[in-house]
C-alpha positions, 0 to 999 in steps of 0.5 A, a space after each residue: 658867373 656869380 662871386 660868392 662872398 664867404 662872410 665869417 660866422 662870427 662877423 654874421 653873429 656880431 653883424 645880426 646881433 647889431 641890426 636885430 632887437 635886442 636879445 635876453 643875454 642869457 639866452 645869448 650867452 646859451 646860444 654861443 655856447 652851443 656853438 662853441 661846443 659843436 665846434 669843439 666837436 668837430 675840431 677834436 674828430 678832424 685831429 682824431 682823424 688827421 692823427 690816426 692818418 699820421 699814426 698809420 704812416 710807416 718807411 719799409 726799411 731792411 735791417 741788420 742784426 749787429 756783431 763783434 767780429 774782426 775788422 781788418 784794412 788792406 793797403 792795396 798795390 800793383 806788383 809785378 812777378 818775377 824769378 828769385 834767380 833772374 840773371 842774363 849772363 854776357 860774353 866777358 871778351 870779344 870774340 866769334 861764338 863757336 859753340 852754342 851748348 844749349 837751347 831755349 827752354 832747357 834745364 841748366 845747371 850752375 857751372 855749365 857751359 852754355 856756349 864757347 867763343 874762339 880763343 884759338 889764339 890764346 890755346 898757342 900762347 897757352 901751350 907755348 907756356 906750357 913748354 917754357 914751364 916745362 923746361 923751366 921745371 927741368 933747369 929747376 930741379 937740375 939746378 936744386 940737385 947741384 945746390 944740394 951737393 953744394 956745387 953752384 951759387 945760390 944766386 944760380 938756384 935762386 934765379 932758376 926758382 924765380 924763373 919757374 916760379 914766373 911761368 907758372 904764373 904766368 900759364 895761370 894767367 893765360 888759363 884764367 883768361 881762357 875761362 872768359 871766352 865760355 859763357 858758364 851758368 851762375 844758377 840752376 834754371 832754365 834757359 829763357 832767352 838766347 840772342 846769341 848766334 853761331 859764328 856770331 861776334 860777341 862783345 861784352 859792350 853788346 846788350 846780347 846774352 843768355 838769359 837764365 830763369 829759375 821759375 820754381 822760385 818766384 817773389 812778388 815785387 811792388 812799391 807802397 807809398 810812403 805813407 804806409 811806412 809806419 803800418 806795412 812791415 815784414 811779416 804782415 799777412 798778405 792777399 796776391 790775386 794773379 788776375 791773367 792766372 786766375 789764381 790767388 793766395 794768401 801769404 806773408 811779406 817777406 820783405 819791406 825796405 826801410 829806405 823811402 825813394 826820393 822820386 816815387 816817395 815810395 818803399 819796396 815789399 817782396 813776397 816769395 811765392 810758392 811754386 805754381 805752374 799758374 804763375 810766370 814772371 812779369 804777370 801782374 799781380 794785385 796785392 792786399 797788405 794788411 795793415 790795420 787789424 781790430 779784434 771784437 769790434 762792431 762793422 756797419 755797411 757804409 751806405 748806413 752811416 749818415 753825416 751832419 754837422 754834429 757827426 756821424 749818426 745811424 738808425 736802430 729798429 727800436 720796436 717798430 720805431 726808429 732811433 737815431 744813435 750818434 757814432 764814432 767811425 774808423 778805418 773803412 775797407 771793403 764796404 764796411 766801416 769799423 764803428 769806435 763808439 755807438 753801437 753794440 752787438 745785438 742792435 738792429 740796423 736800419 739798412 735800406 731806407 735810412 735815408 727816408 726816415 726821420 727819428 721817432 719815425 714808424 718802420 717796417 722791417 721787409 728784411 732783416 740779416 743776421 
């Protein structure tokens, strides 16, 4: 295969201009200058043609037509449901369970009783009392009558007084004690749980009891760090979503503590939940505390905002051409970013496709939100 030797033109001319005879130098001049001119015609058509190339070439993008709105931020935590009225209630003596007065799933009252332990013992002691009082009662008023005829000492009514006075008391104890062997309701619920058994012996060191519930009046319990403890009070606006319900709600914290844990470097919030047959204690519930809310400010979708080492930026849609803006960002929740600085309502965002664009760039617009 032949090389072929390329040889500049110019090299050609300078080459033929030392080995040929002499030329008239006007007509030299002439001859380079129609060169010179053919080649400036067609450098000017290649960049005519390489420009409108250049000129024709655009990014398709989809844009947004910005708005003032209110931008809010959530503190999102895992609670946990639970009965305002949660309460077990245990034997306070030990002894035989002789009556069980209710049963799982029942209404209770406050004050009822709800099971009887033997106290057949102190029932003798009782009425055994009950007779020394009785006859202390008689001495008494006998004893008062003679004082009031001023027959007798004083020492003798006294000491009749002091007697009776000692066995009332002393029958009070007895009946007091005797309240310790019924289990009675503290609230108004319903009987969830009931370990005990008939014939069954009960002691107060057991972990066996009565659990009662009041599910009509249920609370939101949850821990939010510590770092939330200047933005999360009592009274701010709350979102529970009860995923295993399918149920959800928006509402107001009840209550935030203002102790932090030591060990979590947590704080508690509760939330008083209305009432729904939807919702049981010990579901979990996720909750969205707001904590940040901005009125008529401007939001952009995170995935529109680009980073560099001077900031921040985005894109506008400027007549078909894109425009970089520098901006200030805040808070981002839920896919938008609160925008400090840059932006006004009405300007159009580059959404899609901001990444393939450079500024001064021809665009396209495919779509375009309002």
């Amino acid at each position: 295969m032949k090389k072929i030797l390329y040889i500049p033109a110019a090299l050609v001319l300078l080459v033929a201009a030392c080995t040929s005879k002499p030329k008239d130098k006007k007509a030299e001049l002439a001859d380079l200058k129609k060169q010179q001119a053919d080649l400036n015609t067609k450098v000017t058509k290649l960049q005519a043609e390489v420009g409108s190339t250049d000129s024709a070439k655009t990014t398709d993008v989809s844009t947004v037509v910005l708005k003032s709105g209110t931008f809010t931020n959530y503190v999102q935590v895992q609670g946990k449901i639970d009965a305002q009225d949660n309460v077990t209630v245990y034997p306070q003596v030990a002894a035989i369970v002789t009556s069980l007065n209710v049963k799982p799933g029942e209404h209770v009252s406050k004050g009822q009783i709800l099971a009887k332990l033997d106290n057949s013992v102190l029932q003798q002691n009782i009425a055994q009392n009950e007779t020394q009082v009785s006859l202390n009662q008689t001495l008494y008023d006998r004893q008062k009558n003679l004082w009031d005829q001023k027959i007798g000492t004083e020492v003798q009514y006294l000491t009749a007084q002091t007697t009776l006075q000692g066995s009332k008391k002393a029958l009070a104890a007895l009946k007091q004690q005797s309240s310790q062997y019924r289990i009675v309701s503290p609230i108004n619920g319903t009987v969830d749980q009931m370990d005990l058994k008939l014939g069954q012996s009960a002691s107060p060191g057991q972990t066996l009891g009565i659990r009662i519930v009041n599910a009509d009046m249920l609370k939101v319990k949850a821990d939010v760090p510590e770092s939330y403890s200047g933005s999360v009070n009592t009274g701010n606006e709350v979102k529970i979503l009860v995923p295993d319900a399918k149920d959800s709600l928006i509402t107001k914290v009840t209550f935030a503590a203002k102790v932090i844990d030591p060990t979590s470097r947590s704080f508690g919030v509760e939330i008083k939940l209305p009432m729904r047959k939807t919702l049981r204690p010990n579901m979990t519930a996720i909750i969205q505390i707001a904590n940040y809310t901005k009125l008529n400010t401007i939001t952009v979708p995170v995935k529109a905002i680009q980073k560099s080492e001077s900031g921040d930026y985005v894109f506008l849609n400027q007549n078909g051409i894109a425009k970089r803006v520098n901006v200030k960002s805040g808070a981002t929740y839920g896919g938008q970013t609160e925008i400090l600085s840059g932006l006004n309502a009405g300007d159009m965002l580059v959404t899609e496709g901001a990444t393939e664009i450079e500024d001064g760039d021809k665009i396209k617009v495919l779509e375009s939100a309002k």
